[in-house]
C-alpha positions as CSV (number, residue, x, y, z in Angstrom):
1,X,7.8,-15.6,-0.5
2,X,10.8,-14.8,-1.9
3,X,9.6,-12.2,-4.0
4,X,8.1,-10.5,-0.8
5,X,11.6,-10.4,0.3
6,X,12.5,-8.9,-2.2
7,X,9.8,-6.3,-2.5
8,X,10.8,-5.8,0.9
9,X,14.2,-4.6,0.4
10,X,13.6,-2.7,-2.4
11,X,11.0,-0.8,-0.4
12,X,13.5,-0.2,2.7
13,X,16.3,0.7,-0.4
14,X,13.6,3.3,-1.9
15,X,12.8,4.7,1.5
16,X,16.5,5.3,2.8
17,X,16.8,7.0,-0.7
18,X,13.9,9.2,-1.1
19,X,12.7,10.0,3.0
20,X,13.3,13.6,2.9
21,X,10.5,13.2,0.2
22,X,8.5,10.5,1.7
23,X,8.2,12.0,5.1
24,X,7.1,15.1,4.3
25,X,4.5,13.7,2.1
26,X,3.1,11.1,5.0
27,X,2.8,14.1,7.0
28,X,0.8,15.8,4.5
29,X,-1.3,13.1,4.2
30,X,-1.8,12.4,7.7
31,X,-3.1,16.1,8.8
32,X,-5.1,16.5,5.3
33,X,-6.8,13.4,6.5
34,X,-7.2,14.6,10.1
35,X,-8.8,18.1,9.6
36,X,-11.1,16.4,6.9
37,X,-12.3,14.0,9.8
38,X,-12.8,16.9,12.0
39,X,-14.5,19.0,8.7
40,X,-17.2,15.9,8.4
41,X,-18.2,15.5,12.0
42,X,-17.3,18.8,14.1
43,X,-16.9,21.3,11.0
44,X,-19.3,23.8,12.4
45,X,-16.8,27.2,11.5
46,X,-17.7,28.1,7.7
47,X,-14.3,29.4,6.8
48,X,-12.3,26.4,7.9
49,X,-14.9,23.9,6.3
50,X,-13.1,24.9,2.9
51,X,-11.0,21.6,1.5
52,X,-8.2,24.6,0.1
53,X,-7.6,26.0,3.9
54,X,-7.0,22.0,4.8
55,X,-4.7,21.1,2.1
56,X,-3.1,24.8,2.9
57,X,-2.8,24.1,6.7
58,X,-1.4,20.5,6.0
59,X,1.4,21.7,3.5
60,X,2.6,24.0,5.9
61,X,2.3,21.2,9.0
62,X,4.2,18.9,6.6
63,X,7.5,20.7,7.5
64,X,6.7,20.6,10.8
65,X,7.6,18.3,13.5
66,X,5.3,15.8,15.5
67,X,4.7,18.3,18.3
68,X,4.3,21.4,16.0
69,X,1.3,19.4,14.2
70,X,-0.3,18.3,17.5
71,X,-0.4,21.9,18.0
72,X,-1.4,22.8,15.1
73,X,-4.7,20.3,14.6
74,X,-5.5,21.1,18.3
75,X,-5.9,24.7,17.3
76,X,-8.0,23.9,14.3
77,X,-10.3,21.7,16.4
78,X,-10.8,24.2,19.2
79,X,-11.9,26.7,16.5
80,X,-14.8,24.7,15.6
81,X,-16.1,23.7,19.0
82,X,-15.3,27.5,19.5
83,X,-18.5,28.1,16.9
84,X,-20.7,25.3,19.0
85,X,-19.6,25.8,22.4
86,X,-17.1,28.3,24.6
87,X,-17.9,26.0,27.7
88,X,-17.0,23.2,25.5
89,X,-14.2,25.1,23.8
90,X,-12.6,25.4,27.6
91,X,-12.9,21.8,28.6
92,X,-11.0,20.5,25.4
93,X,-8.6,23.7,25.8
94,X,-8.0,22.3,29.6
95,X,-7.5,18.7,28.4
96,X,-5.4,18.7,26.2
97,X,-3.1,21.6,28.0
98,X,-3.0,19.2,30.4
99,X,-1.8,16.1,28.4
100,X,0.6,18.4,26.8
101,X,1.9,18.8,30.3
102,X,1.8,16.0,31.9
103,X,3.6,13.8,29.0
104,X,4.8,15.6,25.7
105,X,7.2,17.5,27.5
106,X,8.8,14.3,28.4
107,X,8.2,11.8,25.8
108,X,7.1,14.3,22.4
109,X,8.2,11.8,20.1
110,X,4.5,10.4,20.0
111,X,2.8,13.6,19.5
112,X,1.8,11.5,16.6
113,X,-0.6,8.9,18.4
114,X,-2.5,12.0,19.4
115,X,-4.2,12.5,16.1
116,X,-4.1,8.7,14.4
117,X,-6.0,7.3,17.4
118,X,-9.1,9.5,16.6
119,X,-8.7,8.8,12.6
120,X,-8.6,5.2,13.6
121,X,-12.1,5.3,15.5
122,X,-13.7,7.4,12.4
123,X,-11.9,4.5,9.6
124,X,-13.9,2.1,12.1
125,X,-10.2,-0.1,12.9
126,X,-9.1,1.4,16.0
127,X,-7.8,-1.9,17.2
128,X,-5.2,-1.6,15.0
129,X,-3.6,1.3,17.3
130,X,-3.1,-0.5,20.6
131,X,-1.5,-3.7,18.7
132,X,0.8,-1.3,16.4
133,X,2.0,0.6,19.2
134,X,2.9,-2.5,21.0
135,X,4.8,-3.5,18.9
136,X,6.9,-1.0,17.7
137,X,6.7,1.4,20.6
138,X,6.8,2.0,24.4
139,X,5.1,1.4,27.5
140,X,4.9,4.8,28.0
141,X,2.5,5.4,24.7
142,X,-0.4,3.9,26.5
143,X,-1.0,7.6,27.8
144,X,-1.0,9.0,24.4
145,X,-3.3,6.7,23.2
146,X,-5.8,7.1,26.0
147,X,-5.9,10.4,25.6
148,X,-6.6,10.2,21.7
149,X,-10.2,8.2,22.6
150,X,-10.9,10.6,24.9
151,X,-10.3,13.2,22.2
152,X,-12.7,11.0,19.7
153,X,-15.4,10.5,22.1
154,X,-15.7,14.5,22.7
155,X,-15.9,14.7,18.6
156,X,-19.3,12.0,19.5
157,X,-20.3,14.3,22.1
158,X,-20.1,17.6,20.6
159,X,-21.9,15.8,17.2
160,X,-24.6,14.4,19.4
161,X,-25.1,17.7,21.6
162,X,-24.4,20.2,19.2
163,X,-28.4,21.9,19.4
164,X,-28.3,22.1,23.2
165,X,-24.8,23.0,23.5
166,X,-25.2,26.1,20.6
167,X,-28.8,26.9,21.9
168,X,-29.1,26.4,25.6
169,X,-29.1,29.6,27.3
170,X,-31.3,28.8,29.9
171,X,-29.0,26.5,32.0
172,X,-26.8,28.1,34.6
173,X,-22.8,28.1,33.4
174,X,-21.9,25.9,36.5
175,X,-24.5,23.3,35.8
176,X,-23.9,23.6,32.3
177,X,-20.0,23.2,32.6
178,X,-21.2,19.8,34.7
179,X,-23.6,18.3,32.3
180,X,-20.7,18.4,30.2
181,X,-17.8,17.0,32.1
182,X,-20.3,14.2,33.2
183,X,-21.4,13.4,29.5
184,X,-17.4,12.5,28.7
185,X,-16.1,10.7,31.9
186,X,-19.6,8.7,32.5
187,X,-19.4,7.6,29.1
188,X,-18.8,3.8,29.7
189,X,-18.0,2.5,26.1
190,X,-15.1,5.8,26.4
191,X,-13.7,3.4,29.4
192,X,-14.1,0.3,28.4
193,X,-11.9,1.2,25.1
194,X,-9.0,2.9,27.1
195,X,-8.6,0.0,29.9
196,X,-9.2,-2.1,26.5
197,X,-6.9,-0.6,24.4
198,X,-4.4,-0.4,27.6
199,X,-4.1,-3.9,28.3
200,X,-3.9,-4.4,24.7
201,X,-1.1,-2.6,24.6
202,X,0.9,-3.9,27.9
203,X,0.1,-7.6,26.4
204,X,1.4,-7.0,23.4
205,X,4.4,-5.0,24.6
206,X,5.5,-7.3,27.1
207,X,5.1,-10.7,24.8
208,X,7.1,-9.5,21.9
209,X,10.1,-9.1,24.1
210,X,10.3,-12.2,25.9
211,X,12.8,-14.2,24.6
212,X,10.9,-17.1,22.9
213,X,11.1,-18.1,19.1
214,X,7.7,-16.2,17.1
215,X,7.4,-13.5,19.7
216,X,6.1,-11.1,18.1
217,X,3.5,-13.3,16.4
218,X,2.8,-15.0,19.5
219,X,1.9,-10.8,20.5
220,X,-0.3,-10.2,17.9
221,X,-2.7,-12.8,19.1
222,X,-2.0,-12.3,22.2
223,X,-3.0,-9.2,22.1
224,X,-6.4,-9.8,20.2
225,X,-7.4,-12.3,22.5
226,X,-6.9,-9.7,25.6
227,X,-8.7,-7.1,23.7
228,X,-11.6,-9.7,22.8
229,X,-12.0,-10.5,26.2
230,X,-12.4,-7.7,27.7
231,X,-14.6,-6.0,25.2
232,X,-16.6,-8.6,25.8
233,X,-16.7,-8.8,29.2
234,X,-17.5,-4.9,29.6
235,X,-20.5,-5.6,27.0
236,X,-21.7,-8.4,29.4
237,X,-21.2,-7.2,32.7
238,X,-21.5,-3.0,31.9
239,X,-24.9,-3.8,29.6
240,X,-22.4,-1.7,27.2
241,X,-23.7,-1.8,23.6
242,X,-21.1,-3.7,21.4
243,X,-21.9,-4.7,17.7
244,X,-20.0,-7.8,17.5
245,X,-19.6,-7.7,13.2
246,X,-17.9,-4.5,13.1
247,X,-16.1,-5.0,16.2
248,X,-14.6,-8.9,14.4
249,X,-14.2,-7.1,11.5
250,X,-12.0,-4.5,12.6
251,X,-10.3,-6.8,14.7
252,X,-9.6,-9.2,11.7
253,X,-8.3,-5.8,9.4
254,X,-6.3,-4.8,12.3
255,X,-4.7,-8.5,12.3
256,X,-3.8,-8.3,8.9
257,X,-2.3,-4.3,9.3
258,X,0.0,-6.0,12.5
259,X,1.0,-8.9,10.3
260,X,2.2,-6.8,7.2
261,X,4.4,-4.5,10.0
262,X,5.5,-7.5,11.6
263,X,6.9,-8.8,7.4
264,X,8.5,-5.7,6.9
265,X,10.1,-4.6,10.3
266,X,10.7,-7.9,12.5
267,X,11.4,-10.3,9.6
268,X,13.9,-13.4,11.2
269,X,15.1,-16.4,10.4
270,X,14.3,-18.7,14.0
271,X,16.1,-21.8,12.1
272,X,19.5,-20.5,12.3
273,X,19.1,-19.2,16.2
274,X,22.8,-19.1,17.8
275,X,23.3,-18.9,21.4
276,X,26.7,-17.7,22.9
277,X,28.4,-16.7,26.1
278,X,31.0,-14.4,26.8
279,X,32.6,-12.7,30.0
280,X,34.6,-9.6,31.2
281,X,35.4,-8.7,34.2
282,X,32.4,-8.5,36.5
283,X,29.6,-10.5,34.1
284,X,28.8,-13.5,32.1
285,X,26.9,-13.1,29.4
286,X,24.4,-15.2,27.7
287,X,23.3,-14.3,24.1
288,X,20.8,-15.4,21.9
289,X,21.2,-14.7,18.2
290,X,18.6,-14.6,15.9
291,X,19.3,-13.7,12.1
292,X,17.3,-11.0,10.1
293,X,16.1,-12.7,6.5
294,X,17.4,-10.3,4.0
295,X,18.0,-11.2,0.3
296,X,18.6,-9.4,-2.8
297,X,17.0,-9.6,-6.3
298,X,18.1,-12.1,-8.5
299,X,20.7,-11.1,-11.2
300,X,19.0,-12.5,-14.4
301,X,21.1,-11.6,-17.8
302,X,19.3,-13.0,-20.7
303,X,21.7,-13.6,-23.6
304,X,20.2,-13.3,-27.2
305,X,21.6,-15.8,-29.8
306,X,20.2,-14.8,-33.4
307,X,20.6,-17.9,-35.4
308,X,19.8,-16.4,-38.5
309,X,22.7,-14.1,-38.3
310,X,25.4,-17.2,-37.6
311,X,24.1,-18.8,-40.2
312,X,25.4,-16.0,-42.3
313,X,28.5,-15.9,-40.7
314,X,29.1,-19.5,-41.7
315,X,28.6,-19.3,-45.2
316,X,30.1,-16.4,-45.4
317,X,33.5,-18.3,-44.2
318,X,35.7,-19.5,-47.0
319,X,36.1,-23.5,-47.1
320,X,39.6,-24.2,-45.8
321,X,39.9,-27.1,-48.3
């Protein structure tokens, strides 16, 4: 354990030294990864299928902010529905217009959850978002996040219909602008996973701030428990097709991704809790302190005795007789 420790610090150390570097490479990473996702299931425009105009597109987003990316991969991915479907093209174009709107003019700061929540879905741990986000972020970001699986379920859509939507001239444009709003909002496992992933989220959030000792901990399985159950309960009572091994399995791996965040960003010591009161003039004030476990690395000096060499040394010395 103590070695974690100290891995930990020397990690928060090599961050704070380094994050002009770090950052930008993260962000690299992250839209490289995201246009790749969209290239394997959506990539229906030639000249954007090319790995080179990714990595090119992500180097410049890397000196970007949150907001500028959002922008940025929204444009990308309305270029290749573009190729399948104008209608379809349209619909996304309105949706996300009117998410960017209705919340990132106010709270732009998770553009970010935007484009992870999709990646999430394709890596097949998406349970990972709503416990994450609880923990380390608002109440607010429920909005973001719900609007990510909508943005994943119209990459399934346009996969699934990507023949009729391309080839299907004989539908009327009204009809066919329909057919398509229907095939998103009826999609019931698309609801189950945002009022899923939403109480998720409020659990979690709500948990780890009460003021008990292993609150965050206490969240975490919390919030796997609410997400569970109501999983679960939409597969029972909806006739919503859930496969329970990969659903336990990202669960479990989404767990384990909570618990590592929860080592190296809430790390405290509940044995040494102090509570205190003070007052001024118009309160009094009841404190609870709880100590953050830091350490440093051990200061090992390793002295090297030769004993040849002293040897030496003493017959060298003349006898004082």
């Amino acid at each position: 354990m103590f070695d974690l420790l100290v891995f930990r610090e020397k990690l928060k150390t090599f961050f704070g030294k380094y994050d002009r570097l770090i950052i930008p490479a993260v962000k690299f990473i992250v839209v490289f990864s995201a246009l790749t996702m969209i290239n394997r299931n959506i990539g229906y425009m030639k000249g954007l299928k090319n790995p080179v105009t990714a990595a090119l597109i992500s180097l410049i987003c890397c000196l970007m902010p949150y907001g500028g990316i959002c922008w940025v991969t929204a444009g990308f991915l309305l270029m290749h529905i573009f190729a399948v479907s104008p209608e379809m093209t349209l619909i996304t174009a309105i949706f996300l217009l009117v998410t960017a709107l209705l919340y990132y003019g106010f709270q732009p700061g998770d553009s970010y959850l935007l484009i992870l929540t999709p990646m999430m879905f394709a890596f097949r741990i998406p349970y990972v978002i709503p416990l994450l986000v609880g923990l380390g972020g608002k109440l607010v970001s429920v909005v973001p996040v719900s609007c990510g699986i909508v943005l994943y379920y119209i990459f399934s859509y346009i996969k699934q219909n990507a023949a009729p939507l391309t080839h299907d001239a004989t539908v009327d444009i009204t009809q066919k602008y329909v057919q398509m709003v229907n095939g998103i909002i009826t999609n019931k496992t698309m609801l189950l996973m945002i009022v899923a992933f939403a109480i998720t989220l409020i659990v979690v959030f709500i948990v780890r701030n009460l003021s008990i000792n292993y609150s965050w901990v206490i969240a975490i399985i919390s919030g796997i428990v609410a997400m569970l159950t109501v999983i679960l309960a939409g597969d029972f009572f909806y006739d919503i097709s859930i496969q329970i091994i990969p659903l336990l399995t990202g669960v479990f791996i989404s767990a384990a991704v909570a618990a590592v965040y929860h080592f190296f960003v809430f790390n405290v010591d509940y044995s040494r809790t102090e509570y205190t009161q003070f007052e001024d003039d118009d309160y009094y004030y009841y404190v609870k302190a709880v100590p953050k476990i830091s350490v440093s690395a051990r200061d090992v000096r390793v002295q090297k005795i030769n004993p040849r060499k002293n040897q030496k040394r003493t017959a060298e010395e003349p006898d004082s007789k």
